[in-house]
C-alpha positions as CSV (number, residue, x, y, z in Angstrom):
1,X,-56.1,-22.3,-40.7
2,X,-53.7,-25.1,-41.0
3,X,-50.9,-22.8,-42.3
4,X,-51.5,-20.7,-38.9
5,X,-51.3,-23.9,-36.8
6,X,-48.0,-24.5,-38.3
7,X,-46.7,-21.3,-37.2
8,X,-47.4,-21.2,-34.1
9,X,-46.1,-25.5,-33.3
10,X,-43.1,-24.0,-35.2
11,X,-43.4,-20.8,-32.8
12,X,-43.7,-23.0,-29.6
13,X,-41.0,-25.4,-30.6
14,X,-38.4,-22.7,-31.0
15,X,-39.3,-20.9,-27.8
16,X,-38.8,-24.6,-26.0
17,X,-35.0,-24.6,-28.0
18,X,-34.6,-21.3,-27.0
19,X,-35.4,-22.0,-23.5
20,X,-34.0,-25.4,-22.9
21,X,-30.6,-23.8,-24.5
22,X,-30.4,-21.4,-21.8
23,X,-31.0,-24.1,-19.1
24,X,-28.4,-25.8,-19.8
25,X,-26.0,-22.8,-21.0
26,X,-27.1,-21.6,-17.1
27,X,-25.8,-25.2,-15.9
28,X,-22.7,-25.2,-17.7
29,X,-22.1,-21.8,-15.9
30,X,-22.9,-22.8,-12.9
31,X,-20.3,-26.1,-13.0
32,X,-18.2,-23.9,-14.5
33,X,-18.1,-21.8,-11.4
34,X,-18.0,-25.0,-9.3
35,X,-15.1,-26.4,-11.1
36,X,-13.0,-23.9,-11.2
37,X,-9.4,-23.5,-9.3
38,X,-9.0,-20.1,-8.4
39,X,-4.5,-20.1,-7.3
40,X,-3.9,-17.4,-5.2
41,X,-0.4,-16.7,-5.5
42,X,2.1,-14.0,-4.1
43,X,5.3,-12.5,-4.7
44,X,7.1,-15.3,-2.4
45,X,10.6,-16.9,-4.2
46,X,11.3,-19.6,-4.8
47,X,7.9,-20.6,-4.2
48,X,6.1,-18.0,-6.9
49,X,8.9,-15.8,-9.1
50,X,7.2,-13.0,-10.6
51,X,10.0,-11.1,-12.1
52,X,13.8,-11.6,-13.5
53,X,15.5,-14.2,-15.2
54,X,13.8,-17.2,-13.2
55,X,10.1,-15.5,-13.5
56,X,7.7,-18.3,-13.7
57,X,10.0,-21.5,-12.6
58,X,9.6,-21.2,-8.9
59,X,8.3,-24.3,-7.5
60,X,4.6,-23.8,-7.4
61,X,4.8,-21.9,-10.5
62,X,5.3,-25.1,-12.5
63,X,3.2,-27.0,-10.2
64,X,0.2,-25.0,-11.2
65,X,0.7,-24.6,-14.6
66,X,0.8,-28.5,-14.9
67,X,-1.9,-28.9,-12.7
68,X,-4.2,-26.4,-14.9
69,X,-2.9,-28.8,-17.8
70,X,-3.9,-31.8,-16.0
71,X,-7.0,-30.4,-15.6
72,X,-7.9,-28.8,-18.9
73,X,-11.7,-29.4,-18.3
74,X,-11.8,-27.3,-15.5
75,X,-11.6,-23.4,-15.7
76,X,-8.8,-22.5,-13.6
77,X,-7.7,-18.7,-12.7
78,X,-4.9,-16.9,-10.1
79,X,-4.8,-13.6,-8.0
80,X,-2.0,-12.0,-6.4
81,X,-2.1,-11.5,-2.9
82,X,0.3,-10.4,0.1
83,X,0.5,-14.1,2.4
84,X,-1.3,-12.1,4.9
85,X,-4.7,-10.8,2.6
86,X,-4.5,-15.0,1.5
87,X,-5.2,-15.9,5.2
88,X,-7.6,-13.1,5.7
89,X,-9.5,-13.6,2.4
90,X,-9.5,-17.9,3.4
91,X,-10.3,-17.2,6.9
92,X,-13.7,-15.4,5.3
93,X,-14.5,-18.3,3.0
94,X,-13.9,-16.8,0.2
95,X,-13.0,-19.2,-2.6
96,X,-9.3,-19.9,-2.8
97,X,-6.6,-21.9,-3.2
98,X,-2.9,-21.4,-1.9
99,X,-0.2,-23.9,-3.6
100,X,2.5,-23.5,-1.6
101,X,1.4,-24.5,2.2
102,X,2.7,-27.4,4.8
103,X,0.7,-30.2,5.1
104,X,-1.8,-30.1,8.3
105,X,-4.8,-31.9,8.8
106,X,-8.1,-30.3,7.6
107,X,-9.3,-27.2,9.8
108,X,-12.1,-24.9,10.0
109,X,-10.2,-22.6,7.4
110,X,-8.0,-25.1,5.1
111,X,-8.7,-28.5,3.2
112,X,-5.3,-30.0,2.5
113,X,-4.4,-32.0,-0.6
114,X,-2.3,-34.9,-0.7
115,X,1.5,-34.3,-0.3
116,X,2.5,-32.6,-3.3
117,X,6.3,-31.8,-2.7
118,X,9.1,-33.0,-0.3
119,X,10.9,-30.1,1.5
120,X,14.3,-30.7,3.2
121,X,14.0,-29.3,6.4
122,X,14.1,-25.8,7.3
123,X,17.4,-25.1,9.3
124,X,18.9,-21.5,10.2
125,X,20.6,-19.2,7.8
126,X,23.3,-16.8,9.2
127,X,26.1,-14.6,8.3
128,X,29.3,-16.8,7.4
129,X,31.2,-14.5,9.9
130,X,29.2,-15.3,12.5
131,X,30.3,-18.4,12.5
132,X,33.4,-18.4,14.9
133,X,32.1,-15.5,16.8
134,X,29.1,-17.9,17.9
135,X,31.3,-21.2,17.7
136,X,29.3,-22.9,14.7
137,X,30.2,-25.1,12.0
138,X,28.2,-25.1,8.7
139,X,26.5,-28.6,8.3
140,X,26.9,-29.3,11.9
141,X,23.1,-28.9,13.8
142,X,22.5,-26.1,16.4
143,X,19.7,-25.4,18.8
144,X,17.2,-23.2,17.6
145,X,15.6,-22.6,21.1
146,X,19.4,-22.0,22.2
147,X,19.9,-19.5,20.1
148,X,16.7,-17.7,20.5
149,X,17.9,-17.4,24.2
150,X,20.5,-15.7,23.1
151,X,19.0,-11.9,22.8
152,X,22.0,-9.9,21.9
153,X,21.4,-11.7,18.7
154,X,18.6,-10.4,16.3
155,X,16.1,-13.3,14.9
156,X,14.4,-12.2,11.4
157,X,11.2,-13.1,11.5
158,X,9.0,-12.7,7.7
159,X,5.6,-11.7,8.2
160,X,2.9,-14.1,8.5
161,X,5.3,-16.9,8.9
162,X,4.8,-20.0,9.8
163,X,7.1,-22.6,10.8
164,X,6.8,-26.5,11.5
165,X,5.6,-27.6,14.7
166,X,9.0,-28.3,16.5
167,X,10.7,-24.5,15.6
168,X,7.2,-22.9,15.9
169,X,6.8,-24.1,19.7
170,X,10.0,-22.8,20.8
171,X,9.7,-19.1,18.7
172,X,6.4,-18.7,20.6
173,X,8.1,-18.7,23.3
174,X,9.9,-15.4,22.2
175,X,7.3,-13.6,19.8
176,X,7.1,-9.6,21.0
177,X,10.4,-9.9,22.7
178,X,12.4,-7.1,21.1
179,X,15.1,-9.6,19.2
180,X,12.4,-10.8,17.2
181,X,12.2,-8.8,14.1
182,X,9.2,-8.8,11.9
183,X,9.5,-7.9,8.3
184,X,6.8,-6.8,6.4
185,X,6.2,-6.7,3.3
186,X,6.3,-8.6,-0.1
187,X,9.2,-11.0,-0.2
188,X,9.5,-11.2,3.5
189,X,12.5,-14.2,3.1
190,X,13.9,-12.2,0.9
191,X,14.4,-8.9,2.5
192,X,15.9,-10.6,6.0
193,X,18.2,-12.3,3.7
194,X,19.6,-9.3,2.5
195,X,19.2,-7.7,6.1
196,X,21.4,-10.4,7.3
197,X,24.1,-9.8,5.0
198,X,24.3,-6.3,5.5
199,X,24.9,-7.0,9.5
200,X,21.4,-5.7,10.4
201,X,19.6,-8.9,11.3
202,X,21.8,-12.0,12.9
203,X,19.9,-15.0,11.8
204,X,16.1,-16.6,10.7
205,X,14.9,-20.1,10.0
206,X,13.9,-20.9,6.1
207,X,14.3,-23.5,3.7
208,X,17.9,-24.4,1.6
209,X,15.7,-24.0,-1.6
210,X,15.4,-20.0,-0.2
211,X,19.6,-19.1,0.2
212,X,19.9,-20.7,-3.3
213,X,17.5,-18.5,-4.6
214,X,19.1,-15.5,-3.1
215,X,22.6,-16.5,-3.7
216,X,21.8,-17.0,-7.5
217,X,20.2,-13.5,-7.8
218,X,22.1,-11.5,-5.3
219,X,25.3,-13.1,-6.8
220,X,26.5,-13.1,-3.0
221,X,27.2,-16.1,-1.0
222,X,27.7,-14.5,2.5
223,X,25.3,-16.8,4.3
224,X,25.3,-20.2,5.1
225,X,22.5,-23.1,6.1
226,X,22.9,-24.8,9.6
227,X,20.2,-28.1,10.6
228,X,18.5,-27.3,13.5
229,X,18.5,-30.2,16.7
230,X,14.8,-29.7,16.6
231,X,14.4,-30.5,12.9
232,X,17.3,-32.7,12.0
233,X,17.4,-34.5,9.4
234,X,13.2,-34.8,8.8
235,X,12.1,-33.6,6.0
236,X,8.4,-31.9,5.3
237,X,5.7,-32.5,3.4
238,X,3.9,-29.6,1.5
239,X,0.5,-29.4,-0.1
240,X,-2.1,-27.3,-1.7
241,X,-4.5,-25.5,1.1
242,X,-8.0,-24.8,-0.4
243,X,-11.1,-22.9,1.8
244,X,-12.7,-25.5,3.8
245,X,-16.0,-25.1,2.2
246,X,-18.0,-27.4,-0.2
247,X,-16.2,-25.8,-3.3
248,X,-12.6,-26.4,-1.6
249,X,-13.6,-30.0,-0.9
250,X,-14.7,-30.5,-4.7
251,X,-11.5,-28.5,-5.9
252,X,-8.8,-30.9,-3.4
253,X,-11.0,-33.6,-5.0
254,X,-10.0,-32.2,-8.2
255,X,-6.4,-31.8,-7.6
256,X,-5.6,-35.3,-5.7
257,X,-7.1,-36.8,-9.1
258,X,-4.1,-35.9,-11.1
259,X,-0.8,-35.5,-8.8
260,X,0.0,-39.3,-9.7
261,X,0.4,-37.7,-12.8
262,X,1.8,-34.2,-11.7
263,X,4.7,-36.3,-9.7
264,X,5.6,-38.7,-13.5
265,X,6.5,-35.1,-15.2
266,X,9.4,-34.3,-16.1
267,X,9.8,-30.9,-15.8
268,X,8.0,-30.9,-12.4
269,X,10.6,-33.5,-11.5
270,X,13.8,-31.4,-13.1
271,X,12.5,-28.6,-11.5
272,X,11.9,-30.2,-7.6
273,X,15.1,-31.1,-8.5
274,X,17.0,-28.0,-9.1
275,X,15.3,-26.1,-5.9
276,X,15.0,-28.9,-3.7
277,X,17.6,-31.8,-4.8
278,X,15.4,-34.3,-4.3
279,X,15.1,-37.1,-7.3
């Protein structure tokens, strides 16, 4: 009788192991799912370089990869996306994060993170022999709005793009006029570039950190970078956009923990430094 008691207090007390291990194997799923960072990244140089001989350093390639190892108690994934399907999938609250974005303030969609990178500002980029036909100097500012008036010439415009405030106010006044040419596609900069240099496209607006990219792997240095009046000599902070939801709030949260740190490391330095020539 004794021996049978024993069994079953042994019985019980295994089934309470048993069961009190999968509470808290259930909780450690569930924070793990709460924790994580989910990148969603697309096919976007300099930003994210997904193939040839600079795959992997684009800038917010090495600024996730140290964050992740900032963060090694968090489980941290990516997805590729087109920049449009990113907006869409945010927009539906689904669960992600996009590195590479221009500080805002919070909206219904986006929670921002602190500034994570400093970009000079975004100026026009044109064919060099444009130049004297349109009487502009490299180096020396032009008017973006006065050039958008101008609708012999063709303005390339990447999908989905966004500009800052001061260029975006004077291209709405000219969206679905028929000089503004949308490109489509994965690497939207990257296509008008080589538009441009063929003499299809006249101009577009993009960052420095963009011609060098494509001057380094279209070995061609046809096109030049002109300030813009509108922009001068400001320069624009970017940050990490996550879904304005309780789980983008925890992941920012997250995120702003460790870019004191992210911002000491030298290879994050050397390579801010190399796209963006900023110390």
């Amino acid at each position: 009788m004794v021996r049978q008691m024993e069994v079953a207090l042994r019985v019980q007390q295994l089934i309470t192991m048993i069961l009190t291990a999968s509470t808290l194997l259930v909780s450690v799923s569930a924070n793990a799912i709460e924790d994580a960072i989910i990148w969603a990244k697309n096919p976007s140089p300099p930003f994210h370089i997904m193939s040839g001989k600079l795959q992997g350093y684009g800038i917010c390639d090495v600024m996730t990869d140290k964050i992740d190892a900032l963060l090694p108690e968090l489980s941290t994934s990516e997805v590729i996306y087109p920049h449009p399907r990113v907006n869409k999938y945010i927009s539906e609250a689904e669960n992600l994060c996009f590195p590479c974005m221009i500080k805002r303030p919070d909206s219904g969609t986006f929670t921002y993170s602190d500034s994570t990178t400093r970009y000079p500002a975004s100026g026009v980029i044109i064919n060099r022999a444009s130049l004297d036909k349109l009487d502009l100097m490299e180096g020396v500012p032009v008017s973006f709005a006065r050039l958008l008036s101008i609708h012999t010439l063709a303005f390339g415009l990447p999908g989905s793009r966004k500009y800052p405030d001061a260029l975006q106010a004077a291209l709405n006044e000219h969206l679905g006029q028929p000089h503004i040419i949308e490109i489509a596609g994965t690497e939207g900069p990257m296509r008008v570039l080589r538009q441009i240099a063929r003499g299809r496209l006249d101009y577009t607006i993009d960052y420095p950190a963009v011609l060098k990219y494509f001057s380094i792997t279209e070995n061609d240095d046809s096109l030049v970078f002109i300030p813009t009046i509108e922009m001068g000599d400001a320069f624009v902070d970017g940050a990490i956009g996550c879904t304005n939801n309780p789980w983008g709030q925890q992941a920012i949260e997250h995120i702003n923990g460790v870019l004191h740190k992210l911002k000491a490391d030298p290879d994050y330095r050397k390579n801010q430094t190399f796209w963006l020539n900023t110390p």
